[in-house]
N, C-alpha and C positions, 0 to 999 in steps of 0.2 A: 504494500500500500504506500501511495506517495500522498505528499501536501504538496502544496505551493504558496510559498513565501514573495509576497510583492513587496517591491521598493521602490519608491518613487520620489523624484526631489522636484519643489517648486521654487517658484521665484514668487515673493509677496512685492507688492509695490504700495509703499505705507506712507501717508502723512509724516513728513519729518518731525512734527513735533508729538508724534502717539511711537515712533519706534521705540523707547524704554517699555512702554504698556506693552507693544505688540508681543516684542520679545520675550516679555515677562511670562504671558498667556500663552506663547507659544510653547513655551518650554514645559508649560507644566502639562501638557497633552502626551497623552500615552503612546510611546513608540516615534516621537518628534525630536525630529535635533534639528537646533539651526546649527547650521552649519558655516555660513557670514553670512557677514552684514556690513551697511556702509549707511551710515545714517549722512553723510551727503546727500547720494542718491534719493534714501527712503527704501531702499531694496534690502530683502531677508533672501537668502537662499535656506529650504527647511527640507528635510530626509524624512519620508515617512516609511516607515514599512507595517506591514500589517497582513496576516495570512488569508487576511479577509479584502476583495476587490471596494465589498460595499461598505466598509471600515473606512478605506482609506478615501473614498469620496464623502463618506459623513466627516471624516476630517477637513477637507477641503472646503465642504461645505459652511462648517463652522469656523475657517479662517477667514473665508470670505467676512460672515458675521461679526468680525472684531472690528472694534471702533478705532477708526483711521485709518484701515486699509482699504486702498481702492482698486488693486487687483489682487489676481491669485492666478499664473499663469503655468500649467502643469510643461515641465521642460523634457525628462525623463521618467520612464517604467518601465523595468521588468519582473519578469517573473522566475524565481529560481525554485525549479521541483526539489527535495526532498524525501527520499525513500525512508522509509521508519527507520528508526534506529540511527539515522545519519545524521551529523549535526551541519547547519548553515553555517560556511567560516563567515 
């Protein structure tokens, strides 16, 4: 029996004065890393992963939702299968 393990990174495009909140919110979401950031810009780069397809778009979903950001631009995803017993490097 296999799973599959999705990862996907976005790019958030944030109000320069909410990136402290965004980042803050971001980070405390399950399975989220920012990964940078450039509070010139207003841009987050964030890593989700999640074994679940519809996990990782309710994430999405709810960044959208956070006060100050006005996009959410998915950049990459894949999918890595996993056979039982095998661990994801």
């Amino acid at each position: 029996m296999s799973t599959v393990w999705h990862v996907c990174s976005v790019v958030v495009h944030v109000n320069t004065e909410r990136m402290a909140a965004v980042s803050d919110a971001l980070e405390k979401l399950p399975n989220v890393d920012v990964a940078a950031s450039n509070s010139d810009t207003g841009k987050i780069v964030v890593v989700l992963e999640s074994d679940s397809e519809d996990t990782l778009l309710k994430h999405i979903a709810s960044i959208r939702e956070l006060a100050g950001v006005l996009a959410v631009s998915l950049v990459y995803h894949q999918l890595d299968e996993q056979s039982q017993g095998e661990e994801i490097p």
